[in-house]
N, CA, C and O of each residue as an XYZ file, in Angstrom:
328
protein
N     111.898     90.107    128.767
C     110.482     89.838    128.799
C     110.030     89.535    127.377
O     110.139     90.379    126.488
N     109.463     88.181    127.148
C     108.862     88.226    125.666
C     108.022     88.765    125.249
O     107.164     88.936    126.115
N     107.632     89.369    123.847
C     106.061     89.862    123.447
C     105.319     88.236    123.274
O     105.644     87.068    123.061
N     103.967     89.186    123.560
C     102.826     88.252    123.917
C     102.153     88.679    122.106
O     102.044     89.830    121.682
N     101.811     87.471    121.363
C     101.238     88.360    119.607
C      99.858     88.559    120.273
O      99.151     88.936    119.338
N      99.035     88.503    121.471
C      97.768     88.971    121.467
C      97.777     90.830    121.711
O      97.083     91.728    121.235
N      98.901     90.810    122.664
C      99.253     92.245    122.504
C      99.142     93.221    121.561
O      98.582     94.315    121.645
N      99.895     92.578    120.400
C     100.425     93.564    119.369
C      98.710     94.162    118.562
O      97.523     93.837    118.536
N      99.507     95.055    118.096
C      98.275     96.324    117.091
C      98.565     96.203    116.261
O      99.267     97.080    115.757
N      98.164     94.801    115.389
C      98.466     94.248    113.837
C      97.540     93.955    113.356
O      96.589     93.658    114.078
N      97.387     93.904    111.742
C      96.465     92.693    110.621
C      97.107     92.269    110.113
O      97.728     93.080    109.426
N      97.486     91.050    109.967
C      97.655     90.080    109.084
C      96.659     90.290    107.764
O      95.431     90.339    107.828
N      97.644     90.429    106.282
C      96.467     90.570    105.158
C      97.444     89.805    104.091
O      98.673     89.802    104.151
N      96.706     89.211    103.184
C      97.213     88.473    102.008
C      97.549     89.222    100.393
O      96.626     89.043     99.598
N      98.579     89.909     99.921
C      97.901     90.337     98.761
C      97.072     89.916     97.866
O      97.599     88.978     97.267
N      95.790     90.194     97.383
C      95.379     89.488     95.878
C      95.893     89.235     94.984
O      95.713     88.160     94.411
N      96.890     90.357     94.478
C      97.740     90.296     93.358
C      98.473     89.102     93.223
O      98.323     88.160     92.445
N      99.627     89.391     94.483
C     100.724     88.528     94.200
C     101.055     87.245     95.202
O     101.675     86.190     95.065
N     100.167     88.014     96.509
C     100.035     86.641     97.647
C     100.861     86.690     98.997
O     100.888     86.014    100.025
N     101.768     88.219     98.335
C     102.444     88.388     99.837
C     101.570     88.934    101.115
O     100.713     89.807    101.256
N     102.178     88.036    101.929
C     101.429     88.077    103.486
C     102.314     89.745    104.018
O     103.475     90.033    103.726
N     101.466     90.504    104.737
C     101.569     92.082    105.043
C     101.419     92.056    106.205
O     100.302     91.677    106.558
N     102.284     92.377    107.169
C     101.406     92.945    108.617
C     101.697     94.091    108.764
O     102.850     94.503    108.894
N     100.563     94.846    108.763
C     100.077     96.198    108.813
C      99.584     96.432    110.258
O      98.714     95.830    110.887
N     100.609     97.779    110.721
C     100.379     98.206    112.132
C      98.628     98.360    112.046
O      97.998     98.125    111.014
N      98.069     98.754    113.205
C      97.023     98.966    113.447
C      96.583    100.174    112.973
O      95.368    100.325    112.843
N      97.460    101.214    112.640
C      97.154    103.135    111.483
C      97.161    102.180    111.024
O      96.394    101.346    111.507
N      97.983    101.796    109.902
C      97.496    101.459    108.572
C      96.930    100.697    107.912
O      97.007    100.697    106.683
N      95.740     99.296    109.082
C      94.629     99.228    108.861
C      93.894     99.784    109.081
O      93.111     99.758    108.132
N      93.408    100.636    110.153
C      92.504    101.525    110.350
C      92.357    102.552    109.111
O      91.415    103.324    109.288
N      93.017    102.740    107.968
C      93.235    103.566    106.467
C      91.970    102.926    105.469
O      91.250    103.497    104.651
N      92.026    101.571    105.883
C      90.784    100.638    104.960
C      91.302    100.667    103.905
O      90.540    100.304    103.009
N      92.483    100.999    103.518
C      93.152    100.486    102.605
C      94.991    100.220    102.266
O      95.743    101.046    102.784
N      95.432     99.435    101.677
C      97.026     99.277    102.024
C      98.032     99.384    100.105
O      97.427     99.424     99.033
N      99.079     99.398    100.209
C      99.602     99.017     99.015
C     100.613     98.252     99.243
O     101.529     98.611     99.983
N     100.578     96.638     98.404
C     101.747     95.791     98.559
C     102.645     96.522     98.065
O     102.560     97.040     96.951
N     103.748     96.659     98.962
C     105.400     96.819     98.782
C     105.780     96.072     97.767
O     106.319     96.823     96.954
N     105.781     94.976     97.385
C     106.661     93.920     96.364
C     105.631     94.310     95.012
O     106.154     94.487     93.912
N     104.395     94.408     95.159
C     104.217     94.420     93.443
C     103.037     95.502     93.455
O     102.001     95.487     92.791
N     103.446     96.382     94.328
C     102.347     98.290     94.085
C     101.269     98.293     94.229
O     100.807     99.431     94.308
N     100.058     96.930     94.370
C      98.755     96.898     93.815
C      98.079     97.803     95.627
O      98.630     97.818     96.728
N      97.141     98.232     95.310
C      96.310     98.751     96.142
C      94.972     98.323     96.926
O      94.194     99.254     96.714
N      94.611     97.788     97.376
C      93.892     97.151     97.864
C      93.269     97.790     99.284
O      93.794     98.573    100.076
N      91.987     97.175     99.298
C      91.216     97.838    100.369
C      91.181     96.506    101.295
O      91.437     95.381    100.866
N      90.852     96.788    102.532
C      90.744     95.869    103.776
C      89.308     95.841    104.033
O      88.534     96.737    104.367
N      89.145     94.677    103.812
C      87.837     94.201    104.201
C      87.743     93.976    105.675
O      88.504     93.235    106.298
N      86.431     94.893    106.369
C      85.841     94.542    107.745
C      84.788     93.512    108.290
O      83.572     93.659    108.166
N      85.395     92.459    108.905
C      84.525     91.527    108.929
C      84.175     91.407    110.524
O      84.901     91.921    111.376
N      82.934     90.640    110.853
C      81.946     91.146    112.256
C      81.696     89.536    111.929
O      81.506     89.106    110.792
N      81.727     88.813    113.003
C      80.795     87.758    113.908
C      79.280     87.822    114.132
O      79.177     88.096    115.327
N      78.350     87.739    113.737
C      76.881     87.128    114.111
C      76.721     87.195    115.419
O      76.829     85.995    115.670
N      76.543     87.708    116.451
C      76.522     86.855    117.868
C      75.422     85.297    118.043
O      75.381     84.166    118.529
N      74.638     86.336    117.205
C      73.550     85.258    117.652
C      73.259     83.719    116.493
O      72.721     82.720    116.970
N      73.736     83.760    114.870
C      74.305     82.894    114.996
C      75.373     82.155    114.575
O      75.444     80.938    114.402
N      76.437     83.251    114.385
C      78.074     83.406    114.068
C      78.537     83.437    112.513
O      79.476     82.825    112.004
N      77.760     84.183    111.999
C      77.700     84.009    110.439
C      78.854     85.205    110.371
O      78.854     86.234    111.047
N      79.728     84.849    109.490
C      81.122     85.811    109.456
C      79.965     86.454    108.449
O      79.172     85.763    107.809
N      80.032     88.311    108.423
C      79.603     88.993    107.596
C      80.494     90.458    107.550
O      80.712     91.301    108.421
N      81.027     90.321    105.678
C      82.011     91.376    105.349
C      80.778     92.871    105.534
O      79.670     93.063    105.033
N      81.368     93.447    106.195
C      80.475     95.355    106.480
C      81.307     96.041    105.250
O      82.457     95.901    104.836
N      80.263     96.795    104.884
C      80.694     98.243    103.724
C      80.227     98.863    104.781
O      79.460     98.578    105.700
N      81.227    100.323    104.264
C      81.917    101.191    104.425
C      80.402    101.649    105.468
O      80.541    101.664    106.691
N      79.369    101.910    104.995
C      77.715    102.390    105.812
C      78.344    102.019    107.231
O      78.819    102.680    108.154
N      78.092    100.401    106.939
C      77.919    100.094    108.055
C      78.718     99.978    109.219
O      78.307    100.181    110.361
N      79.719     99.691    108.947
C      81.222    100.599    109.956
C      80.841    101.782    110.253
O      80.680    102.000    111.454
N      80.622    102.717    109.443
C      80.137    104.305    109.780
C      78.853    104.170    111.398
O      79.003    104.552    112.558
N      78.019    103.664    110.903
C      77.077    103.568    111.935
C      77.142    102.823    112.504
O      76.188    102.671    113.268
N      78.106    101.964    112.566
C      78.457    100.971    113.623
C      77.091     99.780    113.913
O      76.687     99.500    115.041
N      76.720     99.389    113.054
C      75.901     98.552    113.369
C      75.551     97.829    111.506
O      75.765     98.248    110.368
N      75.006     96.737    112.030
C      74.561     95.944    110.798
C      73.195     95.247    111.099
O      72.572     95.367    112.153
N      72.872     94.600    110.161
C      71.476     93.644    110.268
C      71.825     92.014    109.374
O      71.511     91.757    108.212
N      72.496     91.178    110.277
C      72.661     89.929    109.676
C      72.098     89.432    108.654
O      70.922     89.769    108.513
N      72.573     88.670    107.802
C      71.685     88.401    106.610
C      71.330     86.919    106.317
O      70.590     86.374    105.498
N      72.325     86.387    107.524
C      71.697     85.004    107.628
C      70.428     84.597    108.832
O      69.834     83.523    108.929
N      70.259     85.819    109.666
C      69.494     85.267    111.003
C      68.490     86.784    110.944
O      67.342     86.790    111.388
N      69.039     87.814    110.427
C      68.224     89.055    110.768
C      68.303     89.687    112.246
O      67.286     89.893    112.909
N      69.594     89.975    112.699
C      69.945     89.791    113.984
C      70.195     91.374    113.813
O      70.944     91.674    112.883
N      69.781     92.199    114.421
C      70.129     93.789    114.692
C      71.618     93.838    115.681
O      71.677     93.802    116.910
N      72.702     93.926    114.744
C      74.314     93.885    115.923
C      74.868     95.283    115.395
O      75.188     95.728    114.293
N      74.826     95.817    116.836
C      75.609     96.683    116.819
C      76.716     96.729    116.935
O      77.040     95.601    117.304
N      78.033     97.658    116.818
C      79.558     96.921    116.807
C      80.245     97.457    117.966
O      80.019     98.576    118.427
N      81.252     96.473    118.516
C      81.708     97.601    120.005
C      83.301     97.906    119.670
O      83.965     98.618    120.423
């Protein structure tokens, strides 16, 4: 039976440092932060949310993950996160 990649409990992340591509199980994005293997640097994972209303990619701090909700900054759209 093949794996299906919509299945899997991954992120794909880029290092800054050095540029190596990481896939990090789903724990160790859920950490909000990772360390490249090849050159040590530490880095945090940015959480990014869809607009519904009108699809403006917007990076969330740490708040707003906590409370699960944001206030768009291109439309002023009250989204909560599911």
């Amino acid at each position: 039976m093949g794996s299906d990649p919509d299945d899997e409990e991954s992120r794909i992340v880029d290092c800054p440092e050095c540029g190596t591509t990481l896939d990090l199980s789903l724990e160790e994005a859920e950490q909000g932060w990772y360390t490249c293997p090849e050159c040590d640097n530490v880095s945090a994972i940015a959480v990014l949310s869809r607009c519904p209303t009108c699809e403006t990619e917007v990076e969330l701090n740490k708040e707003e993950v906590a409370l699960q909700r944001y206030q768009c900054p291109e439309c002023g759209e009250d989204v909560r996160l599911q």
